[in-house]
C-alpha positions in Angstrom: -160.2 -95.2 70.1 -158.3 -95.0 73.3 -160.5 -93.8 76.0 -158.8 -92.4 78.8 -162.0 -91.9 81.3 -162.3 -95.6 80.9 -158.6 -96.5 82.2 -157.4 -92.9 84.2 -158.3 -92.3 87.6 -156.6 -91.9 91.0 -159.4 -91.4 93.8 -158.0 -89.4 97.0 -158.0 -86.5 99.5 -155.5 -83.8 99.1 -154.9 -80.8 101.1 -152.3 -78.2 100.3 -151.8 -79.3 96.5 -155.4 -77.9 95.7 -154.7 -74.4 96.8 -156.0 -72.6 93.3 -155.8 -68.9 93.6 -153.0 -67.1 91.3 -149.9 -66.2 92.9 -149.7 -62.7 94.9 -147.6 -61.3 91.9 -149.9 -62.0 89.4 -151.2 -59.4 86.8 -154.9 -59.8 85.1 -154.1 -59.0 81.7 -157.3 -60.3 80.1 -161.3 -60.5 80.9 -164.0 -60.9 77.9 -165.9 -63.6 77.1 -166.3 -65.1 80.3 -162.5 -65.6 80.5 -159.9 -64.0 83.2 -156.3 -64.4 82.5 -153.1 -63.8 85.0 -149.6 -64.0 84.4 -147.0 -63.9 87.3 -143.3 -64.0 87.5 -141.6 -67.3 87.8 -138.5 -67.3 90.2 -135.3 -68.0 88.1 -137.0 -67.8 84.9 -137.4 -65.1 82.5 -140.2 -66.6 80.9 -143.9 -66.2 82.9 -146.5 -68.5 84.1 -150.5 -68.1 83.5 -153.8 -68.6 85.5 -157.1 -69.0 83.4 -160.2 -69.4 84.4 -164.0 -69.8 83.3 -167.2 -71.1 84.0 -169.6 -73.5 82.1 -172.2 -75.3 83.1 -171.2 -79.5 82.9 -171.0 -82.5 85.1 -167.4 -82.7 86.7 -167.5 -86.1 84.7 -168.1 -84.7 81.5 -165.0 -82.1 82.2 -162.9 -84.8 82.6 -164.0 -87.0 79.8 -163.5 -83.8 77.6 -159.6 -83.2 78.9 -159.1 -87.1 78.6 -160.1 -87.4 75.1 -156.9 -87.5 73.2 -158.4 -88.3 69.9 -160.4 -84.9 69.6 -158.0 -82.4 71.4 -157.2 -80.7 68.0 -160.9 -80.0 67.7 -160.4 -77.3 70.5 -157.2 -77.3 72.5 -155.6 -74.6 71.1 -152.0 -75.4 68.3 -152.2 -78.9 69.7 -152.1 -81.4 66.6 -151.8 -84.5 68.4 -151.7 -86.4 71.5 -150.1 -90.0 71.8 -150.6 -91.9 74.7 -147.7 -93.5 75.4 -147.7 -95.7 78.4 -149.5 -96.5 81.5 -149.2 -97.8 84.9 -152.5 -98.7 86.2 -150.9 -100.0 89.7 -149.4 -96.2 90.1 -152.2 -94.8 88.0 -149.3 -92.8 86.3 -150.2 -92.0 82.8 -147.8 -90.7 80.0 -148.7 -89.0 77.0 -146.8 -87.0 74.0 -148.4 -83.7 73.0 -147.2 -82.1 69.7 -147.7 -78.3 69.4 -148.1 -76.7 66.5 -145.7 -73.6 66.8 -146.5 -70.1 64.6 -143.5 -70.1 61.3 -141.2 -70.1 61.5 -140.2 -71.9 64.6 -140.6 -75.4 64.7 -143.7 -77.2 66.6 -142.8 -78.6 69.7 -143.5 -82.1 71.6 -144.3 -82.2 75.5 -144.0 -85.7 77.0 -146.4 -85.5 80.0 -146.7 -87.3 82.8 -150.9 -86.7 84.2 -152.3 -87.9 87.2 -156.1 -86.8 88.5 -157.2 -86.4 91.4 -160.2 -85.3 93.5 -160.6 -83.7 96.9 -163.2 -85.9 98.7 -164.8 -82.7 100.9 -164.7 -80.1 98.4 -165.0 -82.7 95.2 -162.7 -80.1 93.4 -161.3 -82.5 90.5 -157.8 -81.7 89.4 -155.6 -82.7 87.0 -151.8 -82.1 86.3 -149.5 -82.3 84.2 -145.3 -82.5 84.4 -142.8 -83.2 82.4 -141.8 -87.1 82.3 -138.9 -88.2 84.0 -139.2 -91.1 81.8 -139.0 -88.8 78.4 -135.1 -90.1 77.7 -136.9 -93.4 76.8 -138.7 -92.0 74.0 -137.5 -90.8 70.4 -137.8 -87.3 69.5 -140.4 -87.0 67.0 -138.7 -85.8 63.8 -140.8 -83.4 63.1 -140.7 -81.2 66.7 -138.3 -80.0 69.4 -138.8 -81.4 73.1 -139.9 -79.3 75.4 -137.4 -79.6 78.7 -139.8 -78.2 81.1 -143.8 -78.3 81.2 -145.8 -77.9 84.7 -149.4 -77.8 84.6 -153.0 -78.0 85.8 -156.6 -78.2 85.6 -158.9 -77.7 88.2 -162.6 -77.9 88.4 -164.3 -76.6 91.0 -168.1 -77.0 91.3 -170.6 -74.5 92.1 -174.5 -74.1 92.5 -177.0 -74.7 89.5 -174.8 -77.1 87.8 -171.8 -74.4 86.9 -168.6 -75.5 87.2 -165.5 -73.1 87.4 -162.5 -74.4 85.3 -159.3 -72.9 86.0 -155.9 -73.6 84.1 -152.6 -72.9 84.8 -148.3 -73.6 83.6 -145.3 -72.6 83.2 -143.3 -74.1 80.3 -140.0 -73.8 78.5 -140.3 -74.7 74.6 -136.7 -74.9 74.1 -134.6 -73.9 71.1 -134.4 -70.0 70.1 -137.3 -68.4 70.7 -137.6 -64.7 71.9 -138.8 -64.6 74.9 -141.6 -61.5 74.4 -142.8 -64.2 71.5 -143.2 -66.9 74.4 -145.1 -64.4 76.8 -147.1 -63.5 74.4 -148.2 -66.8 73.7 -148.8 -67.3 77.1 -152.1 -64.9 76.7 -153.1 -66.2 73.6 -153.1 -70.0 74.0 -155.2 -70.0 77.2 -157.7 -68.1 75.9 -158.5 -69.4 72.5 -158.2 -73.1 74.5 -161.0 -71.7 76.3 -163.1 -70.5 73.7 -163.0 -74.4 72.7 -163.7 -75.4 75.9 -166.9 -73.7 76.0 -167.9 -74.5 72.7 -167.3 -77.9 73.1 -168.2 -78.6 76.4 -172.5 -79.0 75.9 -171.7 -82.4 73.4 -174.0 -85.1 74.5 -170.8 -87.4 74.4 -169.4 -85.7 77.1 -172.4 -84.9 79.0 -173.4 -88.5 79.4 -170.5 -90.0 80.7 -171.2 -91.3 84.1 -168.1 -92.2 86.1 -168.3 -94.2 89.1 -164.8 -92.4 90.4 -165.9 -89.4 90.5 -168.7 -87.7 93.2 -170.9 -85.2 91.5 -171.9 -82.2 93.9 
């Protein structure tokens, strides 16, 4: 079992990059269940981006061991069958990963390859992670059974607050490719977020999560 908060980290202080709030054109279109969704226009696309965020109570540590666990994403990132890691570079601390999608019929699932990098801001100890397309994807095989993606940006971002509550916030912008409507894309764009989410929350509390310690990252 490939255990990525064993192998993953990148330890530094960033400024600018951890700017978090959703863009000044955003629209809320969802809050229940704990969970606040905005979508915004992206310039020179057609297709929008999303900002989720919730809050759960968990150890930075245990967030990240939970995003970094490829072998259980299905269990509650949502239409995501599988995640491959692919290869690593432990001098850049440049990971790369394959995500397959499971896409709604009757459009085919999809495959992301990824590269993620985490980082934490040493005064704040906001942990972020993202998440780009790979410039390296040409190297890899299509999977037969998916489309690639040719555009994924994304990140996660945990940000802790009193009492042991921690507010996670996602956020991307992708292009699956292929012919797909675009009011079928936005629309996705509400529902994946949320139900991913949902899984988060649900999933969060498990001891083997809980009681990771990692040296790399500072607990508030």
């Amino acid at each position: 079992m490939i255990r990525w908060h064993a192998i993953f980290w990148l330890w530094c202080c960033v400024t600018s990059v951890w700017a978090s709030d959703a863009p000044t054109n955003s629209k809320l279109i969802l809050d229940k269940d704990n969970i606040k969704i905005w979508t915004y226009k992206v310039p020179q696309s057609s297709l929008y981006g999303f900002k989720a965020t919730t809050i759960v109570k968990s150890t930075l540590s245990g967030l990240v061991a939970l995003i970094t666990d490829t072998q259980n994403a299905n269990r509650w990132l949502y239409r995501t069958s599988r995640i491959d890691v692919l290869a690593r570079d432990d001098s850049q601390q440049n990971f790369t990963i394959r995500v397959i999608t499971d896409f709604p019929w009757p459009f085919t699932d999809r495959e992301a390859l990824v590269d993620v990098r985490i980082n934490q801001d040493i005064k704040t100890g906001y942990v972020r992670i993202d998440s780009n397309e790979s410039p390296y994807a040409a190297k890899y095989p299509v999977s037969d059974c998916c489309l690639r993606m040719p555009m994924v940006k994304g990140y996660w971002l945990f940000k802790p607050l009193p009492n042991g509550m921690v507010e996670v916030s996602m956020s991307g912008h992708a292009d699956p490719g292929g012919r797909i409507p675009v009011g079928a894309v936005n629309f996705l764009i509400q529902e994946h977020p949320y139900n991913t989410l949902i899984g988060l929350q649900n999933i969060i509390s498990d001891e083997k999560y809980q009681k990771v310690i990692n040296t790399q990252i500072k607990e508030p």
